[in-house]
N, C-alpha and C positions, 0 to 999 in steps of 0.2 A: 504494500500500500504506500502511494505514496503523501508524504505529509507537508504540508506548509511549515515555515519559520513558525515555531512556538513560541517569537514573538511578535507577530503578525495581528491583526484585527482576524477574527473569526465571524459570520455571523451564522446564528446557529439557530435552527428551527426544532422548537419541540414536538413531540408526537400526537400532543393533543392540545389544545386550547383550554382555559379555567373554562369555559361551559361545554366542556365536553367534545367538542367538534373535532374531526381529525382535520388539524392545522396544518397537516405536512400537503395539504389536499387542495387547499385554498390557493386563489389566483396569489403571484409574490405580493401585489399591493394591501393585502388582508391578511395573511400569516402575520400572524405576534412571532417574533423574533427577537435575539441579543445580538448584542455586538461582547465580544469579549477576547481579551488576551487567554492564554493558555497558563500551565501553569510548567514551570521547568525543574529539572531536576534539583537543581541546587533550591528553589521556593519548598519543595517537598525533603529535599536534607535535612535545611532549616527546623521544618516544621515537625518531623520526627527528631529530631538533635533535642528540640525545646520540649515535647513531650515525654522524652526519655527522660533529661533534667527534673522536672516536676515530679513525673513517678517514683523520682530518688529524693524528693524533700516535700512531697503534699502529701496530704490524703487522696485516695482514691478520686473520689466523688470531688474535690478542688483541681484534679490535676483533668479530671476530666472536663470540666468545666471550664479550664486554661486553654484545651487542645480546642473546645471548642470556639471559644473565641479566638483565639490564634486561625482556626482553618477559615471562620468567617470574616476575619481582616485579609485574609488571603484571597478570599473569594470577591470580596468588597473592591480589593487591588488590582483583580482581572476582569473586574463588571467593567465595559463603556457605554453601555445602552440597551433601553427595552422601548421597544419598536410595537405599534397596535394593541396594546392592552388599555382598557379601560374602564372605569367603575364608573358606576351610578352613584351622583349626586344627588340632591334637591333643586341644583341648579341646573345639570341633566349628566352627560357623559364628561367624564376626564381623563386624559390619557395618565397612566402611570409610567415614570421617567426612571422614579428613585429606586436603587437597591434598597435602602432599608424599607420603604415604605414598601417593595414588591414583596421583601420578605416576611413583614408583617400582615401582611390581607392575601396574598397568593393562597393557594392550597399548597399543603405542602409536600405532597407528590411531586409539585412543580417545580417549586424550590430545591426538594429534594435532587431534582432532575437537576438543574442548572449546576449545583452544587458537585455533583458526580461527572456531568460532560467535561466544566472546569477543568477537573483534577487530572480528568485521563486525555492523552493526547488522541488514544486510537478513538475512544468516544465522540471526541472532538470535532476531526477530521469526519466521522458517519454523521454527525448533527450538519453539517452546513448546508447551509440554506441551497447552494448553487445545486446539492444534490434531490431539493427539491422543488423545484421553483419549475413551472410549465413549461416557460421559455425551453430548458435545458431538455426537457424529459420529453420535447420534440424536434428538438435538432438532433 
């Protein structure tokens, strides 16, 4: 397979849309997509080097809760964008931009998702958008 610079913009289409729809299905102009960096070897060193450290001076349950926020700063660090996603207002639709604010109201199946494409490069490289986008899948 071959793969992009892992430090390249990605943009990556998930399997499914928050209301259910198969998203990868959608014309490119209506797919919810990210844009995001990868994650690289030495970001994943780090992030187990810092893990290990903690499990040798926390508790369990602190050191777990370190790794967690350490892999969500990581995650934070390779978001550049959420492309079509929108809630409902009172005042009506609003696009969602922010990572934390996606990570707070997404489901988190979804999250869960972005979170795991992130980390893996082979992931990565199967999420992009260009592998699903009409244009492509009829030339």
């Amino acid at each position: 397979m071959l793969f992009k610079n892992i430090n390249d913009i990605f943009e990556i289409v998930p399997p499914v849309s928050c209301d259910g729809i198969n998203n990868r299905q959608l014309p490119p102009a209506e797919q919810m997509y990210f844009k995001v960096y990868g994650v690289n070897i030495v970001d994943k060193d780090n992030l187990d080097i810092q893990s290990t450290l903690d499990r040798n001076r926390l508790t369990p349950e602190k050191a777990m809760e370190e790794y967690h926020k350490r892999l969500c700063g990581l995650v934070r660090e390779k978001f550049v964008s959420l492309h079509n996603y929108f809630i409902e207002t009172p005042d009506g639709l609003r696009a969602v931009t922010d990572f934390d604010e996606f990570r707070q109201i997404a489901p988190p199946e979804l999250v869960q998702w972005l979170f795991s494409v992130i980390m893996s490069g082979e992931a990565l490289s199967a999420a992009e958008r260009k592998n699903f986008s009409l244009e492509s899948a009829s030339a």
